[in-house]
N, C-alpha and C positions, 0 to 999 in steps of 0.2 A: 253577088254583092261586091262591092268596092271598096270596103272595109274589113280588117278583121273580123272574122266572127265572136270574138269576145267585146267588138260594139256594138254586135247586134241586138236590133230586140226581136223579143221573140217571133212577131208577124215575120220579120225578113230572114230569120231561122226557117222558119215554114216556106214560106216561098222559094226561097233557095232550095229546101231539100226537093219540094214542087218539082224544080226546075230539072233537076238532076235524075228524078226518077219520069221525069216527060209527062207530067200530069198537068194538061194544059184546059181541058176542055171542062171541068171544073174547079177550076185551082180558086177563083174569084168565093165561090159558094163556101168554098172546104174553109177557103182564112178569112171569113167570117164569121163559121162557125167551130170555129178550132182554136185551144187554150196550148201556146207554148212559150214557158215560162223557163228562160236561160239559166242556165246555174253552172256556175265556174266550178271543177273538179281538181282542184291543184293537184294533187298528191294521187289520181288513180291510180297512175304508171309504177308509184313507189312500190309496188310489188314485183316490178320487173328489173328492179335496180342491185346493182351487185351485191353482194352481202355475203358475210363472213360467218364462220361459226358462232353463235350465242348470240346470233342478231334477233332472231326471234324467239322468245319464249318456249317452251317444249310446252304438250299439252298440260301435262300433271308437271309444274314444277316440283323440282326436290325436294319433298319433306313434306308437299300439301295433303292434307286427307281432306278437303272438301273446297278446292279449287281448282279451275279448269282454265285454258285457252282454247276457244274454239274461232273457225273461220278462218281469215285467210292468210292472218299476221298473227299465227301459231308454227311452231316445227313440225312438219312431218318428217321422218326419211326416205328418199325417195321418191317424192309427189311433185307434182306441179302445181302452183296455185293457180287461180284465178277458173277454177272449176270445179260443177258446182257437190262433184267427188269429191274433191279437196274439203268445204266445207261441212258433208258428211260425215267423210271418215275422221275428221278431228273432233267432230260432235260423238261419233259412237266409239273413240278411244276415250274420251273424256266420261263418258256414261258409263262404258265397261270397265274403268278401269277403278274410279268410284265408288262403284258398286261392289267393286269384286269379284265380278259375273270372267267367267271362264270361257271368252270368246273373244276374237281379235276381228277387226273389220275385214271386209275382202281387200285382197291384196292387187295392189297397183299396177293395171296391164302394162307390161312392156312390151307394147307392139315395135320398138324398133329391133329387139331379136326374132321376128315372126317373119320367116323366111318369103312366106307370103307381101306382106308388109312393103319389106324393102322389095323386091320384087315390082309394085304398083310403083313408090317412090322412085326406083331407078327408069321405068319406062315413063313416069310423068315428067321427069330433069332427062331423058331423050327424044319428047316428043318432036319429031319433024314435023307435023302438020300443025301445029300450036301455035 
C-alpha cells in the first residue's frame, strides 16, 4: 500500500498481508470472503515502557483482604510481561493468596543462567553461515 497503514481499510490490510506472505493464486476469492476490521491499539507497547518502582500495582495491595490485580499491568518480581505465564502466575498468587491456601505459583525460569541456554545464544550471535 502507499499509505500508512493506519488509512487502511481493512480489505487493503488483507491484501497487503496477501501480498507479503505470496498468496497470489487465491488472494481475489479469500478478500471476498474475508472480514478484517482495523482497530488502532494505542497503548499495547505501554508494557514495554520504562517504569519505576510502584508503577504497577502489586497483586494483593496492602491491606486488601478481598482484592486483586491480575494480568499484565500487576507487579510480579522477577517476571516478564507480555506472556501468557505472566498472566497466570498473577491470577494464582491473587487466588492463593486470598484464599490462604499454602502454595506459591511455579517459579520464573531463568534460562539466561542455564549454561546450556547461553551456550545456543552465543553460537546463534556467531553464526558464520547466517
Amino acid at each position: 500500500m502507499k499509505k500508512p497503514m493506519s488509512a487502511c481499510t481493512g480489505r487493503e490490510i488483507m491484501a497487503e498481508i496477501m501480498g507479503h506472505s505470496r498468496i497470489e493464486a487465491d488472494a481475489h476469492e479469500i478478500l471476498k470472503n474475508c472480514t478484517c476490521i482495523p482497530c488502532m491499539m494505542p497503548f499495547v507497547t505501554s508494557q514495554f515502557l520504562r517504569r519505576a518502582k510502584g508503577d504497577r500495582p502489586r497483586v494483593i495491595p496492602e491491606r486488601s483482604k478481598n482484592l486483586a490485580f491480575i494480568g499484565q499491568f500487576c507487579e510480579l518480581p522477577n517476571d516478564v510481561v507480555f506472556t501468557v505465564e505472566y498472566s497466570v502466575r498473577s491470577a494464582q498468587t491473587a487466588v492463593y493468596s486470598l484464599l490462604r491456601l499454602h502454595r506459591t505459583p511455579p517459579p520464573v525460569y531463568k534460562g539466561h543462567y542455564d549454561p546450556r541456554v547461553l551456550l545456543e545464544c552465543f553460537l546463534a550471535l556467531h553464526d558464520k553461515n547466517g
